[in-house]
C-alpha positions in Angstrom: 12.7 -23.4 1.7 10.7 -23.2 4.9 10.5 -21.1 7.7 13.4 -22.1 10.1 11.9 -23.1 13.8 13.9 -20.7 15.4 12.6 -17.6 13.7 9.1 -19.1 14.7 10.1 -19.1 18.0 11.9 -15.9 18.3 8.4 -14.8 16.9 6.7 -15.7 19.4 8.5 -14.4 21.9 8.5 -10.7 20.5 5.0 -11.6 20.7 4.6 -12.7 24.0 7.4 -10.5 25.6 6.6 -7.4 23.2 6.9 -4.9 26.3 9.9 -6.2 27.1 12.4 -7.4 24.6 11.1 -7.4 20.9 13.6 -9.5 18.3 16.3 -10.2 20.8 15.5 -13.7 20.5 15.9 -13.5 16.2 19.1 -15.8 14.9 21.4 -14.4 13.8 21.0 -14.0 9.8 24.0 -14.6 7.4 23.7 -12.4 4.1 23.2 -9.3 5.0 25.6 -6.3 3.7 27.3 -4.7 6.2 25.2 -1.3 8.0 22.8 -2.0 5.4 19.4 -0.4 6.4 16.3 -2.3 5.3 14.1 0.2 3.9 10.2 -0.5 4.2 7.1 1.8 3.0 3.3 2.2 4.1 0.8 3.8 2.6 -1.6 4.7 5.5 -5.0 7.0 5.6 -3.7 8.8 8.8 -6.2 11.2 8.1 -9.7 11.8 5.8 -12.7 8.9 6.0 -10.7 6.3 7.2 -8.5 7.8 10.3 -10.1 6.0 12.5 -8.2 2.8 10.4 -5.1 4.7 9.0 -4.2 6.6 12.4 -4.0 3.5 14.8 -2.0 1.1 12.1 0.7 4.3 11.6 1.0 4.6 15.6 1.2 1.0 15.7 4.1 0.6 12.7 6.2 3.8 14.3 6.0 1.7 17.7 7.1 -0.9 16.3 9.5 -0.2 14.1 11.1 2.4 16.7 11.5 -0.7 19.1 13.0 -3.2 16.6 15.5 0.0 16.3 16.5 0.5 19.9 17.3 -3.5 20.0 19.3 -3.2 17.9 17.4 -3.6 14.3 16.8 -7.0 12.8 19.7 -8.7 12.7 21.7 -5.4 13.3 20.4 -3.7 10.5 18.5 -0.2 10.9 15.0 -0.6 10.0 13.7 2.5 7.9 10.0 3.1 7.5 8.6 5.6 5.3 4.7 5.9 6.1 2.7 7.8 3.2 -0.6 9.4 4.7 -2.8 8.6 1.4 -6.1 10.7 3.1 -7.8 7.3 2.0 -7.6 8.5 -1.7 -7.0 5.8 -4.4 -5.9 8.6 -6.2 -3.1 9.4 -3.9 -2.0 5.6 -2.6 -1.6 5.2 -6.6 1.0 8.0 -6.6 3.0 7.0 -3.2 3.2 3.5 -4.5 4.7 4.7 -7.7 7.1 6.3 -5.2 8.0 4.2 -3.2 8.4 1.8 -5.4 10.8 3.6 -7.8 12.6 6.4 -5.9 12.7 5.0 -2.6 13.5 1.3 -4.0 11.4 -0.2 -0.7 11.6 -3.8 0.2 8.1 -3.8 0.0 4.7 -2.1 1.1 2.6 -2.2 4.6 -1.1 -1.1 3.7 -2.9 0.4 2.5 -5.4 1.3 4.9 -8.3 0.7 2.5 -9.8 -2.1 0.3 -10.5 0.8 -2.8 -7.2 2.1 -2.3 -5.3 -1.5 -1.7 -7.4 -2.8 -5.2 -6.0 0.4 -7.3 -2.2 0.0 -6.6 -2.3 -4.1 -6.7 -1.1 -3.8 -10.1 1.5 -1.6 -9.3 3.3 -4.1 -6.7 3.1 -7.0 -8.5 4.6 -5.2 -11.6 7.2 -3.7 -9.6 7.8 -7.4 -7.7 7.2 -5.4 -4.6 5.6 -7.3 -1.5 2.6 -5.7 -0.5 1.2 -6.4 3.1 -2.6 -5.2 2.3 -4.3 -3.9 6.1 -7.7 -4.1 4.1 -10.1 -6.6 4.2 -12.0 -7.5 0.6 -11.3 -10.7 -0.6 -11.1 -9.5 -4.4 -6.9 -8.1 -2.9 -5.6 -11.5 -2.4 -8.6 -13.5 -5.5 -6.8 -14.1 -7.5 -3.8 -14.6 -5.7 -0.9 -12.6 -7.4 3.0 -13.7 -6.1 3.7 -10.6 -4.4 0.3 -9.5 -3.5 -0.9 -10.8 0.7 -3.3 -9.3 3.1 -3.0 -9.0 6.9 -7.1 -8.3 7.9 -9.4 -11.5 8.2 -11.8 -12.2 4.7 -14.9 -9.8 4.4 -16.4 -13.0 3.6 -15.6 -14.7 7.0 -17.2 -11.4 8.5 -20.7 -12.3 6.1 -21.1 -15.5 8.0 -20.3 -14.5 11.7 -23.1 -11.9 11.0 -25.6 -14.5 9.3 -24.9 -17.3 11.4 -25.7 -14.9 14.8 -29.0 -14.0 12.5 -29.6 -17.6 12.4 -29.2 -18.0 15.9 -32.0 -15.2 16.3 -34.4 -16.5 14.0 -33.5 -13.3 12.1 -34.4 -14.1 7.9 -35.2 -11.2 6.0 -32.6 -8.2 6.5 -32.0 -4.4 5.0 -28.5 -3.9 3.8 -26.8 -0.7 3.8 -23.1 0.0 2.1 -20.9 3.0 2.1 -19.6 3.9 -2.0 -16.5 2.8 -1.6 -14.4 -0.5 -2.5 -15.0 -2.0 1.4 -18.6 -1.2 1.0 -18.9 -2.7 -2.2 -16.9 -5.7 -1.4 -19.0 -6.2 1.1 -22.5 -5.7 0.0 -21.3 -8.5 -2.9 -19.8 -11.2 -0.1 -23.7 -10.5 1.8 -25.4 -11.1 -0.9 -23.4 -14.2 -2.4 -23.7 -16.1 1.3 -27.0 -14.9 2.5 -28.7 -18.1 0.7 -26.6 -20.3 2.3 -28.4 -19.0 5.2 -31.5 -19.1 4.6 -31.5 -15.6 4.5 -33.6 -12.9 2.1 -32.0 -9.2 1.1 -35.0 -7.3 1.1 -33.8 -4.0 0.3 -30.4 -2.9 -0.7 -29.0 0.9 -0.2 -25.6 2.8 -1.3 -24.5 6.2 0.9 -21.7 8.4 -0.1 -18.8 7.7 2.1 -18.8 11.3 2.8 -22.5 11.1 4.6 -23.6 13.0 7.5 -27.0 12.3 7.5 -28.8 9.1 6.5 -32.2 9.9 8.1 -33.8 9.5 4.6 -32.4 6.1 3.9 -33.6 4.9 7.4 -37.4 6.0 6.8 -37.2 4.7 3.8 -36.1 1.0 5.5 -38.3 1.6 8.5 -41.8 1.5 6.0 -40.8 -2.3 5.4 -42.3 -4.1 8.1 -41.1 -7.0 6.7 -37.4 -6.3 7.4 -36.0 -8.0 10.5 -32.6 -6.5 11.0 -30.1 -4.2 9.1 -26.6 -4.9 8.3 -24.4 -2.1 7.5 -20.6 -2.3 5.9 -18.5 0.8 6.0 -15.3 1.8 7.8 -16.3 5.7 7.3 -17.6 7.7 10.0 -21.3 7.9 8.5 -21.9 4.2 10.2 -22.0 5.9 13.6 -24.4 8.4 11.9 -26.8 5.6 10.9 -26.9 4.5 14.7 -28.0 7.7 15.6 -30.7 8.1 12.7 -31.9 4.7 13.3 -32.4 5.1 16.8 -33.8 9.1 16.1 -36.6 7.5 14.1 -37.3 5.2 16.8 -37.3 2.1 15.4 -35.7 -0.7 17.7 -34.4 -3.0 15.1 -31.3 -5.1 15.4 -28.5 -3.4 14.1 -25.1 -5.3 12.7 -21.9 -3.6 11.6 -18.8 -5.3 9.5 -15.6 -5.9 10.8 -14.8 -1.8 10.0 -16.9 -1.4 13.3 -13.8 -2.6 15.1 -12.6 0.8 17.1 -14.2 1.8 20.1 -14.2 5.7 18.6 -16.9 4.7 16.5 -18.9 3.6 18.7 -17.7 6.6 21.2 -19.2 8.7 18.0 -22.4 7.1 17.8 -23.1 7.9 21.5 -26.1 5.7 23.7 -27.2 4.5 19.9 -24.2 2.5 19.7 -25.8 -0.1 22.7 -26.2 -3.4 21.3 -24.8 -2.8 18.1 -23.4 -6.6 16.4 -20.4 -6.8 14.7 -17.2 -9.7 13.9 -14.0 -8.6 15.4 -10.8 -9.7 16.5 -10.3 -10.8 19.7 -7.5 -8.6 20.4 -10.5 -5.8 21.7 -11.5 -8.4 24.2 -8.3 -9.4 25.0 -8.8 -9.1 29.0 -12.1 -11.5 28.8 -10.1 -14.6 27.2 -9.2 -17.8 28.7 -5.6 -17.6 29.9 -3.2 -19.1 27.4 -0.7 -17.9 24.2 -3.4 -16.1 22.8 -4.0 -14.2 25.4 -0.7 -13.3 26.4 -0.1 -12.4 22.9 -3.1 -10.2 22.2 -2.0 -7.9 26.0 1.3 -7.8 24.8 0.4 -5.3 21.9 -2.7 -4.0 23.7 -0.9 -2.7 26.6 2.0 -1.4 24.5 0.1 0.4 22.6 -2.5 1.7 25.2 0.3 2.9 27.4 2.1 4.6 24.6 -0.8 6.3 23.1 -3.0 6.4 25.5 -6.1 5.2 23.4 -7.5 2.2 23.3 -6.6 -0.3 20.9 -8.3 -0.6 17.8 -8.0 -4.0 15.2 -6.6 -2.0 12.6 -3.7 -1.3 14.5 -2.8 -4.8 14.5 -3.2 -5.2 11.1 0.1 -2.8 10.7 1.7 -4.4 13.5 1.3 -8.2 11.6 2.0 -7.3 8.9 5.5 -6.0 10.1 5.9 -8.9 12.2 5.4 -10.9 9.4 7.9 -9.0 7.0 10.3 -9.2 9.9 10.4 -13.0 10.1 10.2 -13.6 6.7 13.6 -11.6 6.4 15.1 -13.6 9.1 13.6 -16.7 7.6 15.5 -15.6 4.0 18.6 -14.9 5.7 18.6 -11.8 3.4 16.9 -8.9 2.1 17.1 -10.2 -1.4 12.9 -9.8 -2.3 12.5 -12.8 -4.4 13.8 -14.6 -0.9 12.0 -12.7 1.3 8.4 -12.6 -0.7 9.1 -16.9 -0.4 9.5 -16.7 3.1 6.4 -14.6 3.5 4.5 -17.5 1.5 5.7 -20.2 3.4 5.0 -18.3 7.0 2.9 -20.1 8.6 1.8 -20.6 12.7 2.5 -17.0 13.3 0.5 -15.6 15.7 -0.7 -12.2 15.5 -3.2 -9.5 16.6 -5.8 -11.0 13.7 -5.1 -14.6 14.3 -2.7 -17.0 13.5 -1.2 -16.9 9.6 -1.0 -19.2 7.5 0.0 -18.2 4.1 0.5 -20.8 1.2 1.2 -20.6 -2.9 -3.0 -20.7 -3.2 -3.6 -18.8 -0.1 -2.5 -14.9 0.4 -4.8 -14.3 2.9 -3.5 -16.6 5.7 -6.1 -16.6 8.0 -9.4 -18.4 8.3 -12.8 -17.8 10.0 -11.4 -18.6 13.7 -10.0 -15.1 13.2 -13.1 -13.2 14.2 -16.1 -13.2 17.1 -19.2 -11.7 17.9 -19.0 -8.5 19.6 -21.3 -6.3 20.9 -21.6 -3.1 22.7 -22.7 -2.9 26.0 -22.4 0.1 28.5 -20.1 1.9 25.8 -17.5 -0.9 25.7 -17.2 -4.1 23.7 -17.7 -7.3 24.8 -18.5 -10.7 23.4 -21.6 -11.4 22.1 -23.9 -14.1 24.5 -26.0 -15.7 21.7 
């Protein structure tokens, strides 16, 4: 079975009309039971370490959702979401998937917010046969691939070589990396250190902080007595990466500075205060939206932008998109199956492919549950407070 052209299209257009009219365009599907409602769940850190992830994707998923509803549903069926706030504790997402899974009998599972909390429940899902929609990044979610195990957020590992090819570019070869204790630091650290020879590039000196951090002014003296080391690279999504700016800058020392892809909301960089200026980092292009060339793309990336801005007022964040795909997705793949059977609609999610979203466009196969590919992210930068694209 593959995914009907006329689902692709009505995608599309509940893309590139999202402020408008969102599934109007959908065919009609044929084997649905009458009034049935179609009962999704999300396990979401709306608040603890990761809020700054957790808090835009559940905005994003009610905003969503609640439109599909006043359009009448998908296919005229009431879409129910039940959103878990899991505090970005494994210990918690384990429980609500458990939950979900076998009181609330949900069609499957958007998030979670994290890669340490996304890796503990993975087993869960694909016991259950419940489709998990993963907002996290680590590579280790979707390696090796598992039938109802997929991932909306672009490849840590595609994130390691935006960084190290912009190093290249600055003649940049012998680096410092710094990693939060959790699973997306640890994920990380392990995709910079497995491409950095590819590269050309030396780890010099490798450091852990508890995700919890609120000061990292040791570590940085500590980094800062290597004159040897050219540039630091730190992966987090916690709060303590803004705190590093600020110590790094305290200390005085003027040293290129790159963040991962958990960088990608302006709040941190709000947080981090003047240190944030010229802070590197791979994002989507959905934060840069207004700077593209015109085209689908960019029509596609405003249409969720300025929904969301003008809803919330905030700006958008990446991970907000990443809940927003990964309903999309679910969405067309249920239109695509023609029913909410989840053997039929976890095939359909497999076979989406040229779906364009806030990441990128996705292309899921049988060996391939991540569905996007390194075109998904840029260089950013911060300049003035805001982020722009990196001029290398």
């Amino acid at each position: 079975m593959s995914i009907n052209t006329s689902a692709i299209s009505g995608l599309r257009a509940l893309f590139l009309l999202a402020t408008l009219v969102l599934f109007s365009l959908f065919p009609l599907a044929q084997a649905f039971a009458a009034n049935a409602t179609i009962k999704i769940g999300a396990i979401l850190a709306e608040t603890g370490p990761a809020a700054f992830l957790g808090g835009p994707e559940a905005r994003s998923l009610r905003m969503l959702a609640d439109r599909i509803n006043s359009e009448g549903g998908i296919n005229g069926h009431v879409l129910e979401v039940i959103i878990k706030d899991s505090g970005s504790s494994p210990e918690k997402a384990i429980s609500f998937a458990k939950q979900l899974i076998e009181e609330e009998k949900v069609l499957a599972i958007i998030g979670p917010s994290t890669s340490g909390e996304s890796l503990s429940i993975k087993k869960i899902c694909e016991t259950g046969k419940t489709i998990m929609l993963s907002c996290s990044a680590a590579d280790v979610i979707v390696q090796p691939v598992l039938p109802h195990i997929f991932k909306v957020a672009p490849s840590d590992a595609y994130a390691a070589d935006h960084i190290f090819t912009s190093m290249q570019k600055k003649g940049i070869s012998k680096i410092a990396v710094l990693s939060a204790n959790d699973g997306f630091g640890k994920a990380g650290k392990e995709q910079l250190a497995k491409h950095a020879p590819t590269y050309g590039i030396s780890i010099l000196a490798e450091e852990v902080y508890d995700k919890n951090a609120t000061d990292l002014s040791a570590i940085v003296a500590k980094l800062k007595a290597n004159a040897q080391i050219q540039a630091v690279v730190n992966w987090s999504i916690v709060p303590a990466q803004s705190i590093l700016a600020k110590n790094i800058r305290q200390a005085g020392w003027q040293i290129p500075l790159y963040q991962s892809h958990g960088f990608a909301n302006i709040k941190y960089a709000e947080a981090a205060g003047p240190a944030a200026e010229g802070i590197m980092f791979p994002a989507s292009r959905v934060l840069v939206a207004d700077s593209l060339p015109e085209g689908e793309e960019k029509t596609a990336l405003l249409a969720y932008k300025t929904a969301y801005e003008r809803q919330f007022n905030e700006p958008v964040s990446t991970f907000g998109g990443h809940s927003y795909d990964a309903l999309n997705i679910l969405a067309n793949a249920i239109v695509s199956a023609g029913s909410t059977d989840p053997a039929k609609v976890r095939e359909a999610v497999e076979k989406t492919t040229g779906l364009i979203g806030t990441a990128g466009t996705f292309n899921y196969s049988a060996t391939d549950h991540g569905g996007l590919s390194t075109e998904a992210f840029t260089m950013l930068t911060v300049q003035d407070g805001k982020f722009v694209i990196l001029k290398e």
